[in-house]
C-alpha positions in Angstrom: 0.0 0.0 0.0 2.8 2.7 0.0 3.0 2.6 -3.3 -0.3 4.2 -3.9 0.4 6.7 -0.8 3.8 7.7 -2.9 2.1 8.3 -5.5 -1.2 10.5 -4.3 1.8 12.1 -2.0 3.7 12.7 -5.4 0.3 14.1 -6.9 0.5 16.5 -4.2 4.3 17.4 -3.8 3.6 18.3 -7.9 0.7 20.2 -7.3 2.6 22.1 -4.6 5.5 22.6 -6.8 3.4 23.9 -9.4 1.8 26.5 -7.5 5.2 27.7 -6.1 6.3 27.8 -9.9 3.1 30.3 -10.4 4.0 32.7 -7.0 6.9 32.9 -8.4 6.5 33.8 -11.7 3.7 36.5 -10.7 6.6 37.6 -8.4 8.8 37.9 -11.5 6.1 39.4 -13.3 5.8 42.0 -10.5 9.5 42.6 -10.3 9.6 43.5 -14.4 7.0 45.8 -13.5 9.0 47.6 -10.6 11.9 47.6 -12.6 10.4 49.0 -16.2 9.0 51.8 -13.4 12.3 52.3 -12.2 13.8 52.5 -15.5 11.2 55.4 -16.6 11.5 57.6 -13.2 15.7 56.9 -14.1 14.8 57.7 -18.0 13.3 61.3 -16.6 15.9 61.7 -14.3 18.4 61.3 -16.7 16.5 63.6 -19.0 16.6 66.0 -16.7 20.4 66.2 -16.2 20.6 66.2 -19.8 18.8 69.5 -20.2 20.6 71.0 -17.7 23.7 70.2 -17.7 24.7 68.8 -21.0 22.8 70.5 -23.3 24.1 73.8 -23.2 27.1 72.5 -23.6 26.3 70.3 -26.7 24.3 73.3 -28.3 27.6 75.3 -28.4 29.6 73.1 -29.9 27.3 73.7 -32.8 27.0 70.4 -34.6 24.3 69.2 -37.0 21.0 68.7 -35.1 20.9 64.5 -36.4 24.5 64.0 -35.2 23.7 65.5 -31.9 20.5 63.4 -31.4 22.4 60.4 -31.8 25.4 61.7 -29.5 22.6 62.7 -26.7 21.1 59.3 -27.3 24.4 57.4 -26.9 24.8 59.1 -23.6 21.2 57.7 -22.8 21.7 54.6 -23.5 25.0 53.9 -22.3 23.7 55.5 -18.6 20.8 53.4 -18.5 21.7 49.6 -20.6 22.7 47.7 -17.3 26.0 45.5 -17.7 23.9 42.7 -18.4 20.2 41.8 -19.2 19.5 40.9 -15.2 21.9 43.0 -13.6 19.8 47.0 -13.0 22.1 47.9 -10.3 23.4 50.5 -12.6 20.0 52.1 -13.2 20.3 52.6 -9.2 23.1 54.5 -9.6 23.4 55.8 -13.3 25.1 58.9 -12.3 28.1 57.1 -11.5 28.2 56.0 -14.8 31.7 56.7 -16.1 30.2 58.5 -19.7 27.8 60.5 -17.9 30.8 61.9 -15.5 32.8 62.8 -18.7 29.8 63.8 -20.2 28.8 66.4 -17.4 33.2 67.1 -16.6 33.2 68.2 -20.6 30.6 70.7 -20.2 31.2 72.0 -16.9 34.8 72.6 -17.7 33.3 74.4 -21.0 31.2 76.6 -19.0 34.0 77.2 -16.9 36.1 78.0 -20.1 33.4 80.6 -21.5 32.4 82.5 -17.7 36.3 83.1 -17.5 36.5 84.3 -21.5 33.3 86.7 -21.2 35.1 87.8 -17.1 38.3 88.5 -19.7 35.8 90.4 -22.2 34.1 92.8 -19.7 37.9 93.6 -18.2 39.5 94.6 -21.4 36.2 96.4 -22.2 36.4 97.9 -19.1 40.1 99.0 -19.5 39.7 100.0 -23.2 37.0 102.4 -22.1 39.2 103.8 -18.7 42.1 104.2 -20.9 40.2 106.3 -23.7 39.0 108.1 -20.6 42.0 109.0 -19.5 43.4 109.6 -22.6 40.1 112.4 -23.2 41.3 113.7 -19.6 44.6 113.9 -20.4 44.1 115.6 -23.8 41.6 118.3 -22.1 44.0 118.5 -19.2 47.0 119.7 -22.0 44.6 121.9 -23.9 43.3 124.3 -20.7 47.6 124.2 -19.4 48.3 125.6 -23.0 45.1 127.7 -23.5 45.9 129.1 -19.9 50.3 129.8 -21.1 48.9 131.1 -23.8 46.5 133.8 -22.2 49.1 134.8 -19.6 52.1 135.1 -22.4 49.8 136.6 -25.3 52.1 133.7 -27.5 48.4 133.8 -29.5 46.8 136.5 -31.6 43.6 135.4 -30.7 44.3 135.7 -26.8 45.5 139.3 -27.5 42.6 140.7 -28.1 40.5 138.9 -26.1 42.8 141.3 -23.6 41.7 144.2 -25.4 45.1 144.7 -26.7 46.2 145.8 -30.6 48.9 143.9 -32.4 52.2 147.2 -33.4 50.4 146.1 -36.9 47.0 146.9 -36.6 47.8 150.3 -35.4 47.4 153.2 -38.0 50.0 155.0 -39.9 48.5 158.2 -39.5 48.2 157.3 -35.0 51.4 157.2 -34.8 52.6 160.5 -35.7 49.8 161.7 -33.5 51.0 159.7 -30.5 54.4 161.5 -31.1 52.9 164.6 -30.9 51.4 163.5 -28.0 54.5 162.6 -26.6 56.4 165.2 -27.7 54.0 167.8 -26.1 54.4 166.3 -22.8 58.0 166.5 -23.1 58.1 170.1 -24.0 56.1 171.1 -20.9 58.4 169.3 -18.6 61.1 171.5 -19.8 
C-alpha cells in the first residue's frame, strides 16, 4: 500500500510545486514591473540632467541637429543599458556611470572655459574704455595748461585781443605820428 500513498503524495508534492512555480512567476512578473518603473523615473531623471547640464554645452559646440540626437542618445543609452540583461544595479546608480561623468566634466569645464572668456571680455572692455577716458582727460588737461600759457604770455593772436590789446600792426600810420605829438608835447612842458 505505499506505493499508492507515494504516488497520491507525489500528486501533491507536484501540485505544490506547481503553485510555487506560479507565485513565483507572478513575483517575476511583479518585479519587471517595478523595474520597467524604475527605468522610466531613471529615463526622466536622466533627462533632466541632460537638459541642464549637457545640453548647453552640446548646443555650443554647434553640430548638425541628427549628429547631436544620436550623440545625446548614446549618452542615454549607455547611462541606463545595465551590464547585463539581469543586472539593474546601474540604473540605481546611473550617475556614476563613467560616460555620464565625462559627459557632465566636458561641459562643466566648458562653462568654466566661456564665464572666464566673457570675465576676460568685460575687463579689457572695461580697461579699453578707462584708458580712452583717461586719454580724453589727459588731452583736455594739456589743452586748458596751453590755452591758460597762452593767455598769460599773449604767445596767440587770438588771446591778445580777447585782452583788449592791438597787435604794433594793426595800429594806424596816420596814429602814430599823432602819439608823437602827444609825446612830444608832454616832453616840452616838462622842460
Amino acid at each position: 500500500m505505499a506505493p499508492p500513498a507515494a504516488g497520491n503524495g507525489g500528486e501533491d508534492s507536484l501540485q505544490k510545486l506547481l503553485q510555487h512555480m506560479e507565485g513565483l512567476q507572478n513575483q517575476n512578473t511583479e518585479l519587471v514591473e517595478v523595474l520597467e518603473t524604475l527605468a522610466a523615473s531613471k529615463r526622466q531623471e536622466l533627462d533632466g540632467i541632460v537638459e541642464q547640464k549637457l545640453m548647453p554645452w552640446i548646443n555650443d559646440l554647434k553640430i548638425p541637429e541628427e549628429l547631436k540626437d544620436n550623440f545625446i542618445r548614446g549618452i542615454k543609452d549607455a547611462c541606463l543599458k545595465p551590464t547585463d540583461k539581469k543586472s539593474y544595479k546601474s540604473l540605481l546608480n546611473f550617475q556614476a556611470n563613467p560616460v555620464l561623468e565625462v559627459m557632465c566634466g566636458a561641459a562643466q569645464a566648458h562653462g568654466e572655459a566661456i564665464r572666464k572668456v566673457e570675465d576676460t571680455r568685460r575687463e579689457l572692455q572695461d580697461a579699453t574704455l578707462k584708458s580712452q577716458q583717461l586719454h580724453a582727460d589727459a588731452s583736455a588737461s594739456s589743452r586748458r595748461v596751453e590755452s591758460t600759457a597762452d593767455r598769460v604770455m599773449f604767445a596767440k593772436h587770438d588771446d591778445r585781443l580777447v585782452g583788449g590789446k592791438r597787435a604794433i600792426e594793426e595800429v594806424a600810420p596816420d596814429e602814430a605820428p599823432q602819439q608823437s605829438r602827444c609825446w612830444n608835447a608832454l616832453f616840452e612842458s616838462f622842460n
